[in-house]
C-alpha positions in Angstrom: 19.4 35.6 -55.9 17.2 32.7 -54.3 16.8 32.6 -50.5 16.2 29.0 -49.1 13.9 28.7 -46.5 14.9 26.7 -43.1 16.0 26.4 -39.9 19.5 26.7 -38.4 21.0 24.2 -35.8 20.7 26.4 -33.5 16.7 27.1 -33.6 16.7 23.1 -34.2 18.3 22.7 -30.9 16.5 24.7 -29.0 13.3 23.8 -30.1 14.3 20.1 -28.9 15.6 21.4 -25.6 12.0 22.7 -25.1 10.6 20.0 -26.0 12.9 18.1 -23.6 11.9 19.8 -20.8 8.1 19.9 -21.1 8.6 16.1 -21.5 10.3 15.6 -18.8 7.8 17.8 -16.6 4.6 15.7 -18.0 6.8 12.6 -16.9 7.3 14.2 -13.4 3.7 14.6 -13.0 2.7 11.4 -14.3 4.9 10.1 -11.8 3.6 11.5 -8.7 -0.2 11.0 -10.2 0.6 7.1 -10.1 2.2 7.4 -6.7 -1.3 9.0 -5.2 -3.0 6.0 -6.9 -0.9 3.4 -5.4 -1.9 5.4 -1.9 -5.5 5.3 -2.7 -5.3 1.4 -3.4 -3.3 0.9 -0.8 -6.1 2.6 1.7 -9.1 1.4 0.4 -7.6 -2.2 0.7 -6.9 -1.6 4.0 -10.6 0.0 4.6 -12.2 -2.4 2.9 -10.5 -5.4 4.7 -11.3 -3.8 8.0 -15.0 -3.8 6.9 -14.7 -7.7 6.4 -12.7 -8.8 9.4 -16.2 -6.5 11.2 -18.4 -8.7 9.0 -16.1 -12.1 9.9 -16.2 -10.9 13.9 -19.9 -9.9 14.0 -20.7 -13.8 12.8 -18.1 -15.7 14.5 -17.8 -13.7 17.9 -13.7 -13.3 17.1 -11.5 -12.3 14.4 -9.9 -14.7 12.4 -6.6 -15.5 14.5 -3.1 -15.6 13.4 -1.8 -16.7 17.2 -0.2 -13.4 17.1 -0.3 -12.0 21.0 0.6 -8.5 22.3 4.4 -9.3 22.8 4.7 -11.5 19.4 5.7 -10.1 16.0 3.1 -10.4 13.3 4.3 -12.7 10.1 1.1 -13.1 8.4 1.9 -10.9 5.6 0.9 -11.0 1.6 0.8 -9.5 -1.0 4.7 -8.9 -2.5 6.4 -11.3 -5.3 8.3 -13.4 -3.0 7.4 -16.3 -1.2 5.4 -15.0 1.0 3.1 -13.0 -1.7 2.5 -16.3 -3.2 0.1 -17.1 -0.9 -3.7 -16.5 -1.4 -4.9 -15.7 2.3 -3.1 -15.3 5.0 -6.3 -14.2 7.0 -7.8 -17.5 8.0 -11.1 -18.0 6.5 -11.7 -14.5 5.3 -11.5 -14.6 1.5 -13.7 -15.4 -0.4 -16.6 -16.0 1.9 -16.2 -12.1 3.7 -14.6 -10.5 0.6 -16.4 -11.2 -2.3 -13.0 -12.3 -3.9 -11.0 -15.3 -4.6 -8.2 -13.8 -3.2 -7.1 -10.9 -0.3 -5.5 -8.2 -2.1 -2.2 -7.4 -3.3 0.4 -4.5 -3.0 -0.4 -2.0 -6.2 3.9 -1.5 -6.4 5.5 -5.0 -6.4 9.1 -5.1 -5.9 10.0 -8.6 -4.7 12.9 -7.2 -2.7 12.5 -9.0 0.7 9.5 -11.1 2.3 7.7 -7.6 3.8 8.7 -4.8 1.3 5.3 -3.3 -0.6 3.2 -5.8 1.9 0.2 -6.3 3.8 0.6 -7.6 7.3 -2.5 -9.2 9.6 -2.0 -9.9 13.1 -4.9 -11.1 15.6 -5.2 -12.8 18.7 -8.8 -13.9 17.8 -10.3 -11.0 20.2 -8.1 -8.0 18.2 -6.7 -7.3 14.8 -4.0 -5.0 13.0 -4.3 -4.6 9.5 -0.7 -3.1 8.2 0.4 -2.0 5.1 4.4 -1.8 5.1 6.9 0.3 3.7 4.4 1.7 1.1 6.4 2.9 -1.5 6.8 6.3 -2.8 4.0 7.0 0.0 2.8 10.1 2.4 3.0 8.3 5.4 2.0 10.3 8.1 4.2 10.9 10.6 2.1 12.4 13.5 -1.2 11.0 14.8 -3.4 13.9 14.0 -2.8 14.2 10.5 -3.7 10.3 8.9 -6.3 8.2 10.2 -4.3 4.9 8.8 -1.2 6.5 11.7 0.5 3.1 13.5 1.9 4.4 16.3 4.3 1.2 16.3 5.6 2.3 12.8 5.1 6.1 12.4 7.5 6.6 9.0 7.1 3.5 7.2 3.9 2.1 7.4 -0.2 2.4 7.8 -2.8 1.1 9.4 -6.1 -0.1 10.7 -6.9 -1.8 13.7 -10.0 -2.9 15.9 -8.8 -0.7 19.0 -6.4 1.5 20.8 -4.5 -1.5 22.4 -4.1 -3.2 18.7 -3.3 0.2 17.3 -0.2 0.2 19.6 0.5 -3.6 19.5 2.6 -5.6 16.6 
C-alpha cells in the first residue's frame, strides 16, 4: 500500500491564515512608518521656511507681508490639490531667491478635500510671521505646550507651527 504525500485543507488553511496575519502586521507597520515621514517632512518644511523668512527679514528689515493683522484670519495657504495648492508662492518674494527652490513646498499627504486640508498657511504683517501647517494628517500633534516645539496655541489639536515671536505664536 502506497502512502501519498501532502497536505490537508486544513494545514493549507492555516498556513494562509498565518500568513494573513503577519501580512497584515508588516502593512500596519508600514503604515505608521510612512505617517512618521509625512511628520518629519512636514517639520523640516516648516524649519526650513522659518530659516528663510530670518534670511528674507535680516535683508529687507520686514518679513514678506500677506496684510494679515492680529485680528485677521490668515488665507495665504499652499500646498493641497485644490485651487489654492495650485499656486507656486504665496510668501511674497521668498521662493526662489531665499529658498533655493523654484517653488515653496508642498504637503507630503495630498488629499484635495477642501482649500486648507493637508496645507501650509503664512500669515505676516510685515513686522511678524506664522508659519502653519494644518490639519496634518495621521499626525502627533501636540496637544500641550511643553511637549512639541511646533505647539500653536491658536490651534492645539489640529495643527503646528512656527512663528517669529510670542505675540505671532498666539495670533492667526
Amino acid at each position: 500500500m502506497s502512502h501519498k504525500r501532502g497536505f490537508t485543507l486544513v494545514e493549507l488553511m492555516v498556513v494562509i491564515g498565518i500568513i494573513a496575519i503577519l501580512a497584515g502586521i508588516v502593512m500596519t507597520s508600514l503604515s505608521s512608518a510612512k505617517y512618521r515621514a509625512n511628520d518629519t517632512k512636514r517639520k523640516s518644511d516648516l524649519k526650513n521656511l522659518a530659516l528663510s523668512l530670518s534670511v528674507y527679514y535680516n535683508d529687507n528689515n520686514a518679513y514678506p507681508s500677506t496684510g494679515n493683522t492680529g485680528g485677521s484670519s490668515c488665507n495665504s495657504w499652499w500646498g493641497n490639490t485644490t485651487d489654492y495648492g495650485n499656486k507656486t508662492n504665496y510668501i511674497p518674494g521668498l521662493a526662489p531667491a531665499y529658498t533655493n527652490t523654484s517653488a515653496l513646498p508642498q504637503d507630503p499627504q495630498l488629499d484635495g478635500t477642501t482649500a486648507i486640508n493637508r496645507a501650509y498657511l503664512y500669515c505676516s504683517d510685515g513686522q511678524s510671521y506664522k508659519l502653519i501647517d494644518n490639519f496634518p494628517a495621521n499626525s502627533q500633534v501636540a496637544s500641550t505646550p511643553t511637549s512639541d516645539e511646533f505647539y500653536d496655541p491658536a490651534r492645539p489639536t489640529w495643527s503646528w507651527m512656527v512663528c517669529s515671536g510670542a505675540t505671532a505664536c498666539s495670533m492667526w
